[in-house]
Phi, psi and omega in degrees: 000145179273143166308337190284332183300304142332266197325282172333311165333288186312299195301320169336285158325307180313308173292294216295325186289306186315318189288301171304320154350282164323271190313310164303324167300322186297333233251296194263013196238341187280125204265083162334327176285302227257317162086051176249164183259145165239157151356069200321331169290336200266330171310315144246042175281289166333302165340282153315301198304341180297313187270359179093353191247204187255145167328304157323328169273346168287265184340314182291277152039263161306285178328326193307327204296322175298308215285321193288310179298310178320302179332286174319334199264357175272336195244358163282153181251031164258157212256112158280144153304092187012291148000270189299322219258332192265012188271310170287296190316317172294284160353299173303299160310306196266004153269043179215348197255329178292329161296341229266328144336300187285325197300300184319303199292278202298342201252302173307315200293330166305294169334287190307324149283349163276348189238348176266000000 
C-alpha cells in the first residue's frame, strides 16, 4: 500500500467515525419528553452506576464486545465484507474517541475541585 493509498484510508476511516459519532450523539443526548439536549456521556455514566464501576470500566465493558468480534473475524478464515469489518473497525475507533471524552470530563472535573 502506498502512502497516498494509506492516507485515503485514514480519511475515510475518519469520516466514517465522524459521521457516526454525530448521529449517535444526536440519537442519545436528545431528552424527547423534555426536547432538552443531555449528557453525551450518560448512558455510561448509567451503566457504571448499574454495574457499581466506573464509567470508564463500563466503556471497556462494551468495547470488550467489539474487540472479541474483531478478534474472531481475524483468526477466522472466512472473507467478511468490507461492511462488516468497517462497522466493528469503526465502532471500536469511536469507543476509544468516547473514551478518550470520559478521560477528559474526570480530568476537568478533577481540576475543578482542586481549585474550588
Amino acid at each position: 500500500m502506498t502512502q497516498e493509498q494509506f492516507n485515503n484510508v485514514l480519511i475515510s476511516q475518519m469520516e466514517m467515525c465522524d459521521v457516526i459519532l454525530r448521529s449517535k450523539g444526536e440519537e442519545y443526548t436528545s431528552d424527547p419528553l423534555e426536547n432538552t439536549k443531555l449528557d453525551r456521556l450518560r448512558h455510561f455514566k448509567k451503566a457504571a452506576i448499574m454495574m457499581n464501576i466506573t464509567p470508564k470500566a463500563a466503556l471497556m465493558g462494551m468495547l470488550s464486545k467489539h474487540l472479541i468480534s474483531i478478534s474472531d473475524m481475524c483468526m477466522d478464515k472466512a472473507d467478511y465484507p468490507i461492511e462488516k469489518w468497517d462497522e466493528k473497525i469503526t465502532d471500536t475507533i469511536n469507543y476509544l474517541f468516547i473514551l478518550k471524552a470520559i478521560v477528559e470530563e474526570e480530568s476537568y472535573e478533577k481540576n475543578r475541585s482542586k481549585d474550588s
